[in-house]
N, C-alpha and C positions, 0 to 999 in steps of 0.2 A: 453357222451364225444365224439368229433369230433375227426376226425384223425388232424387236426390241433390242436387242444390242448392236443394231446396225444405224450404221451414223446417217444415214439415209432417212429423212422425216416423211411419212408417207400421207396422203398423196401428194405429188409433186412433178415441176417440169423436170424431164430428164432429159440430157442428149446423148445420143448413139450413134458414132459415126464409125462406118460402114463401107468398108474400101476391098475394089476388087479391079481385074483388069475390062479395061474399058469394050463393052458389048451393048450391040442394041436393045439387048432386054435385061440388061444392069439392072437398071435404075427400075424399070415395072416390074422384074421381079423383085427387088429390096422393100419396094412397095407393099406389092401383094401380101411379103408375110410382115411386116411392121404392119401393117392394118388387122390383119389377121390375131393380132396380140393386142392390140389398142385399136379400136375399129375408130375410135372419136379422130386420129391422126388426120390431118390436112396435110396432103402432099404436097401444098402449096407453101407451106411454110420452112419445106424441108432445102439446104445445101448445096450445089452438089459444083466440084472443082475435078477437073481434068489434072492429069501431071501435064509437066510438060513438054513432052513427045504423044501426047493423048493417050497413052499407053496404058493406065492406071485409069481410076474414075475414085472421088471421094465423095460421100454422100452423108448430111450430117442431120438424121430426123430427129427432133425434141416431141417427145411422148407425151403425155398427163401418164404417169406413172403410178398406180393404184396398191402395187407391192411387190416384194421383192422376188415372189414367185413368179409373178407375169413377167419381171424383166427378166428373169433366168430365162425362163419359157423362152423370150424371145433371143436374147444375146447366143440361146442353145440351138435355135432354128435355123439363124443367122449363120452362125460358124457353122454349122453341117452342111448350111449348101456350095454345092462347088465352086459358082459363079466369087466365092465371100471369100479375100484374101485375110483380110482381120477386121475385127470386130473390135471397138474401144466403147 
């Protein structure tokens, strides 16, 4: 699929939420590489909810999203690392 026949209008806010089992360096890692892909991101603006036995962690960063390459890029970073149960 081309970013012209993708229903996705670029550039645009996107959100990416980002769930894995709950670790001290969860979240500064999910960081690290969502910056790494969108350096403009504020990790201050980003989610983030516990399950509840705190077993889990969900983390929900909104990008400025510049095109469909950079979010592969990242959604692909994302689910390779081990820490990253799923990726939406």
């Amino acid at each position: 699929m081309t970013e012209q026949s993708s229903p996705i209008k670029y550039p645009c806010e996107f959100p990416i939420k980002i769930m894995g089992k709950s670790h001290k360096d969860f979240i500064h890692t999910v960081v690290t590489i969502v910056k790494q892909h969108a350096p403009d991101f504020k990790d201050t603006s980003m989610e983030i909810k516990a399950s509840k036995n705190n077993t889990y962690s969900s983390i929900t960063c909104t990008i400025h999203a510049n095109s469909r390459i950079q979010l592969d890029a990242l959604y692909q970073e994302l689910s390779d690392h081990p820490m990253v149960a799923i990726v939406l």
